[in-house]
VEXVO-54032 format. One record per residue (C-alpha): residue number from 1; x, y, z. Coordinates in nm, 3 decimals, padded with zeros to 5 digits. Each point is the difference from the previous one (the first is absolute). Example, Ala and Ser with C-alpha at 12.3 -4.5 7.8 and 13.67 -1.06 7.14 Angstrom:
# residues 2
[pt 1 [01.230 -00.450 00.780]]
[pt 2 [00.137 00.344 -00.066]]
//
This chain:
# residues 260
[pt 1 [00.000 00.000 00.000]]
[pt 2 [00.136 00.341 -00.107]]
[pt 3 [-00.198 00.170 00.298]]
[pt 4 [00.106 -00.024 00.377]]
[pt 5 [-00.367 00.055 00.101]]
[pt 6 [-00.318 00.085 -00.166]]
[pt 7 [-00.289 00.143 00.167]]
[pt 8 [-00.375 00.031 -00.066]]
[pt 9 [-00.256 00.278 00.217]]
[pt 10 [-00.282 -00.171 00.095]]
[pt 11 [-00.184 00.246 -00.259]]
[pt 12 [00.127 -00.259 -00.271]]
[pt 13 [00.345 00.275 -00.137]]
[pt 14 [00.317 -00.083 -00.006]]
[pt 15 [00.186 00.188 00.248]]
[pt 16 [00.350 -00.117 00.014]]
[pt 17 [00.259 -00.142 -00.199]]
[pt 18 [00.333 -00.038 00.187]]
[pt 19 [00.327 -00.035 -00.119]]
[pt 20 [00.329 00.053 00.219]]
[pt 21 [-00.193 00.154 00.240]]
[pt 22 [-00.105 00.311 -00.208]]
[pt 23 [-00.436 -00.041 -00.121]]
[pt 24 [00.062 00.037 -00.398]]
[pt 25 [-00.390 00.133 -00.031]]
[pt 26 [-00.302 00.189 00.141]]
[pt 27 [-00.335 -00.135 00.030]]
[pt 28 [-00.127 -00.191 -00.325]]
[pt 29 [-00.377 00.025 -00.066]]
[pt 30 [-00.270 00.065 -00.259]]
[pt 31 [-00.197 00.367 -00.041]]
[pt 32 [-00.338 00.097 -00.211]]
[pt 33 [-00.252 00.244 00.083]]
[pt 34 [-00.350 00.106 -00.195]]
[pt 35 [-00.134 00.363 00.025]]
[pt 36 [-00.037 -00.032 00.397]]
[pt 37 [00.144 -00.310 00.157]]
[pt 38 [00.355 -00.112 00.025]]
[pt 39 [00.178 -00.316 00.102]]
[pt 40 [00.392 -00.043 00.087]]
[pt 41 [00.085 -00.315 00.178]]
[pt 42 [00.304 00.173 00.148]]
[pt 43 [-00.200 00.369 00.118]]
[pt 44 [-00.364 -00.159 00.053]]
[pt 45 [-00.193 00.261 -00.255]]
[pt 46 [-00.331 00.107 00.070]]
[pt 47 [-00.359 00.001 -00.083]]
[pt 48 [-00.086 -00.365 -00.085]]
[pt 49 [-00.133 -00.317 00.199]]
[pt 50 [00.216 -00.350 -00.024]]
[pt 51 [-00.334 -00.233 -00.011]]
[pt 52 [00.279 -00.323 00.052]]
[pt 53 [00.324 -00.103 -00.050]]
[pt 54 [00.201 -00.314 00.019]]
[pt 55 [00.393 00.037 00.159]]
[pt 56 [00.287 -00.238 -00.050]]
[pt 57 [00.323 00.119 00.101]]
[pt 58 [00.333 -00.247 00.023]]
[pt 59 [00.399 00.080 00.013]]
[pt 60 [00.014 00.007 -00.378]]
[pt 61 [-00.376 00.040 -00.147]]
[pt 62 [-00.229 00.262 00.045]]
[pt 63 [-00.408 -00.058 -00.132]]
[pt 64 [-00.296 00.166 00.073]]
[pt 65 [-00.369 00.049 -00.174]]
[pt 66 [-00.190 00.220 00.102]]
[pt 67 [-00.316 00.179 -00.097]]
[pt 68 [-00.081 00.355 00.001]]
[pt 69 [-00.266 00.276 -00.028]]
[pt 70 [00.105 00.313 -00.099]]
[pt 71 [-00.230 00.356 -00.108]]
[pt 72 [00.013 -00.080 -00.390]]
[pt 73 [00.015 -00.353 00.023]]
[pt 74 [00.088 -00.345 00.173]]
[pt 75 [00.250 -00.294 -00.072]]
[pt 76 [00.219 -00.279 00.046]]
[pt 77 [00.356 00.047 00.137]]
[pt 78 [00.225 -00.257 -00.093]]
[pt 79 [00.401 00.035 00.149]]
[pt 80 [00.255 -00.260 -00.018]]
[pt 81 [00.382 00.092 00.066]]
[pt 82 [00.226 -00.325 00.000]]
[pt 83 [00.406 00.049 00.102]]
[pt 84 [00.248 -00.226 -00.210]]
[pt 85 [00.327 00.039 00.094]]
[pt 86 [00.090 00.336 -00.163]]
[pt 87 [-00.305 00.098 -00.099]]
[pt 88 [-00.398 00.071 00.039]]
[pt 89 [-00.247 -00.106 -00.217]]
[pt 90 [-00.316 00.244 00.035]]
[pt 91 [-00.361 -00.075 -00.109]]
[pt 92 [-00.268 00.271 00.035]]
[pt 93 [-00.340 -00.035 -00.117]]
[pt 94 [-00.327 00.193 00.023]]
[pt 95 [-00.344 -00.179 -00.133]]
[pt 96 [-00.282 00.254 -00.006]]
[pt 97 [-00.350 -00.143 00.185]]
[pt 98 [-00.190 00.268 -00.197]]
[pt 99 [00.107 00.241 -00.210]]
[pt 100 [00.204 00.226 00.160]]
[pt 101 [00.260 00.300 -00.102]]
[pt 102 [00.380 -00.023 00.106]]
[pt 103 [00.264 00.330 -00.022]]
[pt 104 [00.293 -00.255 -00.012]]
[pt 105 [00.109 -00.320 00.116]]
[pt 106 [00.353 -00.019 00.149]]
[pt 107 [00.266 -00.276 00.086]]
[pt 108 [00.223 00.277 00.270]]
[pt 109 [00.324 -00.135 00.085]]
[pt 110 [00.222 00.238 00.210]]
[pt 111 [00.428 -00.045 00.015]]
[pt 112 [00.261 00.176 00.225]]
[pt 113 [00.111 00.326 -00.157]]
[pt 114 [00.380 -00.029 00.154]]
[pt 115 [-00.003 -00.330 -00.116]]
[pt 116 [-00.173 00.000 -00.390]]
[pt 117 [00.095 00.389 -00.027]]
[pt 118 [-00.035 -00.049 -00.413]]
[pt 119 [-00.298 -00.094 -00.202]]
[pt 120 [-00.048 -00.048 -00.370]]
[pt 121 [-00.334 -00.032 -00.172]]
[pt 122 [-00.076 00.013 -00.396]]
[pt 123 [00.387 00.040 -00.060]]
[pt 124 [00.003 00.351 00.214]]
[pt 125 [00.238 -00.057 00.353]]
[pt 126 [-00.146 00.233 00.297]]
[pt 127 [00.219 00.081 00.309]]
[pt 128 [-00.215 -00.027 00.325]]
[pt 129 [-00.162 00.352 00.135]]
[pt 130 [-00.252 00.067 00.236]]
[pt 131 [-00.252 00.138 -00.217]]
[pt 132 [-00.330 -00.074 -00.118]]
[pt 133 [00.007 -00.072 -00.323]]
[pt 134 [-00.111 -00.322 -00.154]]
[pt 135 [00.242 -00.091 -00.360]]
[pt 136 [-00.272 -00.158 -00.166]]
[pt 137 [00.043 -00.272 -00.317]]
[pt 138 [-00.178 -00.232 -00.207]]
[pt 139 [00.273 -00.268 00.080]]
[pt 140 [00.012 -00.347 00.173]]
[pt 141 [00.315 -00.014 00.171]]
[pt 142 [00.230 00.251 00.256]]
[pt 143 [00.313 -00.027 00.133]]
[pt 144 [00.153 00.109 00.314]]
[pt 145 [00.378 00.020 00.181]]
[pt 146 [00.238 00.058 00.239]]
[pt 147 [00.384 -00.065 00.048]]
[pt 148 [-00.077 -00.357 00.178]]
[pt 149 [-00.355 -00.114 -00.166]]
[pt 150 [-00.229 00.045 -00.290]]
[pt 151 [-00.373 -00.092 -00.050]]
[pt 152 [-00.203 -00.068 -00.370]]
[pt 153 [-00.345 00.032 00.049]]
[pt 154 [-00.218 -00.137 -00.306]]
[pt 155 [-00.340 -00.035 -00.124]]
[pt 156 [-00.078 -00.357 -00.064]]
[pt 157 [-00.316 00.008 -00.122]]
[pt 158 [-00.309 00.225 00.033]]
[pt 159 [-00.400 -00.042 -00.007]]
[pt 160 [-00.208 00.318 -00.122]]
[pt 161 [-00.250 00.157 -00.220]]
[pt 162 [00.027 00.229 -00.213]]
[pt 163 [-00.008 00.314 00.199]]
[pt 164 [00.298 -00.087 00.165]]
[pt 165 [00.362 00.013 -00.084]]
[pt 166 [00.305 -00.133 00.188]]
[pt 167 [00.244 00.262 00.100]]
[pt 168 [00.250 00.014 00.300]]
[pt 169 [00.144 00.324 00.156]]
[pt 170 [00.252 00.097 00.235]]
[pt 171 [00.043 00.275 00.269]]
[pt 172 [00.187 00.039 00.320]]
[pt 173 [-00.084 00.079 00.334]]
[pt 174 [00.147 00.067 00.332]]
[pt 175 [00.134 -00.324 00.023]]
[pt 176 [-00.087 -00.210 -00.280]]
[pt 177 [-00.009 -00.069 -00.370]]
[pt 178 [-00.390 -00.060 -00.066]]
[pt 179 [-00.078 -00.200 -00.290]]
[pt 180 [-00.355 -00.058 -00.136]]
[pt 181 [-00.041 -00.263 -00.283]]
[pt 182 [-00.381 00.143 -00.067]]
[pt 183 [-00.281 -00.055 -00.204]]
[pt 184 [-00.067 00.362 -00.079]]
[pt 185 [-00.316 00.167 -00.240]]
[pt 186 [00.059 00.034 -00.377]]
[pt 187 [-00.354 00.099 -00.028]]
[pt 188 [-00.204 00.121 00.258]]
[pt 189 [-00.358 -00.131 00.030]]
[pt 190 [-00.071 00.258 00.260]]
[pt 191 [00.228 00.335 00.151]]
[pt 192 [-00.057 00.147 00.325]]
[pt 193 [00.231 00.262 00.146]]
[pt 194 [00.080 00.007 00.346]]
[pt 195 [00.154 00.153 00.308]]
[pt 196 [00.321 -00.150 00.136]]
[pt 197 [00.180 00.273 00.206]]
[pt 198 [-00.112 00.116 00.377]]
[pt 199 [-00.227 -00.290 00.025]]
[pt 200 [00.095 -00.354 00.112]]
[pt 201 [-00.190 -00.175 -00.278]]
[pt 202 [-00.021 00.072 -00.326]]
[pt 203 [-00.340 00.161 -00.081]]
[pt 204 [-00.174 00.017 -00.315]]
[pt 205 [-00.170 00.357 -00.084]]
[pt 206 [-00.411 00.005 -00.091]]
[pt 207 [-00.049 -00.109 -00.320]]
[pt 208 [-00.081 00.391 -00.124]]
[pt 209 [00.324 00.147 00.108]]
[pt 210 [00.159 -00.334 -00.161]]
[pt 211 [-00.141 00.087 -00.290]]
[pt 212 [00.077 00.342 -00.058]]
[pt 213 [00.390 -00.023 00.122]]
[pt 214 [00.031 -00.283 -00.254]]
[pt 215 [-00.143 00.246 -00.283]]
[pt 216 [00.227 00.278 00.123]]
[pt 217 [00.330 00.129 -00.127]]
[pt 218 [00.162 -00.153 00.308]]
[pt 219 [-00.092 -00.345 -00.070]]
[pt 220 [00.302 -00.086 -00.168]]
[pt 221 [00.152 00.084 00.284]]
[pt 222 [-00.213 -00.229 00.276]]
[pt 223 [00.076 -00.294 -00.193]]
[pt 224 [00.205 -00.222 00.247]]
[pt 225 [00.167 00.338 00.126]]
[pt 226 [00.122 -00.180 00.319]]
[pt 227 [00.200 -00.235 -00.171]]
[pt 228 [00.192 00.174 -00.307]]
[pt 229 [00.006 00.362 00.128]]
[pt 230 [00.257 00.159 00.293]]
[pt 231 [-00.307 00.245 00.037]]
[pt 232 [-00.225 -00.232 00.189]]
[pt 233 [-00.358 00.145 -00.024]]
[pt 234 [-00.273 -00.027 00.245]]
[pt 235 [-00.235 -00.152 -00.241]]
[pt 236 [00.084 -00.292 -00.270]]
[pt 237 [-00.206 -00.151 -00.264]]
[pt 238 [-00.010 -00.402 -00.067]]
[pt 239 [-00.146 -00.246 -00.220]]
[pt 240 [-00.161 -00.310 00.060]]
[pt 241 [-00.069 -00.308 -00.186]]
[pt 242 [-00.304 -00.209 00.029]]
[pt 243 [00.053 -00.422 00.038]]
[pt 244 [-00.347 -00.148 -00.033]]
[pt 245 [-00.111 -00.292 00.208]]
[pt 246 [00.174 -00.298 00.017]]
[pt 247 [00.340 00.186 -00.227]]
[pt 248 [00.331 -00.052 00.167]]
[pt 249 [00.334 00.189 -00.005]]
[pt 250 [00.349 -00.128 00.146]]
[pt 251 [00.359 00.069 00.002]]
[pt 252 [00.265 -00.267 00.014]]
[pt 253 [00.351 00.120 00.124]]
[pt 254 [00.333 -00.129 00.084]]
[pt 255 [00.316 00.196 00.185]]
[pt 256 [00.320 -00.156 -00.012]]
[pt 257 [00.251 00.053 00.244]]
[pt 258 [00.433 -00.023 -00.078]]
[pt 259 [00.261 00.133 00.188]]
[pt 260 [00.223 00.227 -00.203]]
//
């Protein structure tokens, strides 16, 4: 085993991944949201019910099915994370119980910035800084290193509709390289705009104000502001796709681990 320890939260993420001593990752979980409710295995989220759930949790296999209610919608939740000596195979699904509208759905793995300080993504190399700025590409694989180890991080294969396209993006934080392998809107089957600065949740605006913002010379600005601009605005406009009854979406990944 590559790994000196491995460690799953009882909240079904994978927490730790230790090797000489030094935890080579952050938390590991899945995001997606719809116009008012959010889940993050990792953070909790808010605004939805979890009707049931089954947990299995062992040194090197993390599963879990759950299903959820949330305000546009309600589904299946289907996790598996498996450890193999140097790396982690991922499988995220979602299978919609009625037809129900998703902003994204996201496979978030986190890695130590002093130790994977360099990322490349769509044949562009980024040098970690605390910023807020998701580097966003239509690719299926990212790379990142260090002096002493290196991690590949691919797509292995992917379930959508059309809607959807695959993308993965970057961006560094305090502490951490966040990566998101995502399923992300090509085409929007509905857009809502909402508020996501001095609130604690994310709020969508009434549907008249929506309207007229996304009509308005500053629309082009609202689009996913809080993601590609360094002038975060209070207010940000999303899309969100609709996956009828009984549709399914998933992301299969693998991250390999070397020592440099």
């Amino acid at each position: 085993m590559f790994f000196d320890n491995v460690y799953f939260e009882k909240n079904n993420y994978l927490q730790e991944l230790r090797k000489n001593d030094e935890n080579l990752i952050g938390s590991w979980g899945i995001e997606t949201a719809d116009s008012k409710s959010f889940l993050s295995l990792e953070n909790g989220g808010y605004d939805y019910r979890l009707i049931q759930c089954q947990r299995n949790i062992s040194q090197f296999e993390n599963k879990f099915n759950g299903e959820y209610e949330f305000h546009d919608g309600r589904f299946n939740l289907n996790i598996k994370d498996k450890v193999l000596d140097n790396k982690v195979i991922r499988t995220n699904s979602i299978c919609a119980l009625k037809d129900s509208y998703f902003m994204d759905f996201v496979t978030r793995f986190q890695f130590n910035k002093s130790l994977f300080p360099i990322a490349e993504l769509a044949g562009v190399k980024f040098e970690h800084k605390n910023e807020y700025i998701n580097h966003q590409y239509e690719t299926d694989k990212v790379k990142l290193y260090g002096p002493n180890y290196c991690v590949d991080i691919r797509v292995l294969s992917v379930e959508k509709i059309p809607n959807f396209k695959q993308v993965i993006y970057v961006r560094g934080t305090a502490k951490y390289w966040v990566v998101h392998v995502r399923l992300f809107p090509e085409k929007y089957d509905k857009e809502i705009v909402k508020l996501v600065k001095y609130t604690s949740k994310a709020r969508p605006l009434p549907v008249n104000i929506s309207k007229f913002l996304l009509k308005s010379p500053l629309a082009k600005h609202l689009w996913y502001n809080g993601e590609k601009s360094r002038l975060k605005l209070p207010i940000n406009a999303f899309g969100l796709v609709k996956l009828m009854n009984g549709k399914k979406i998933s992301l299969k990944t693998e991250a390999v681990f070397s020592k440099i």
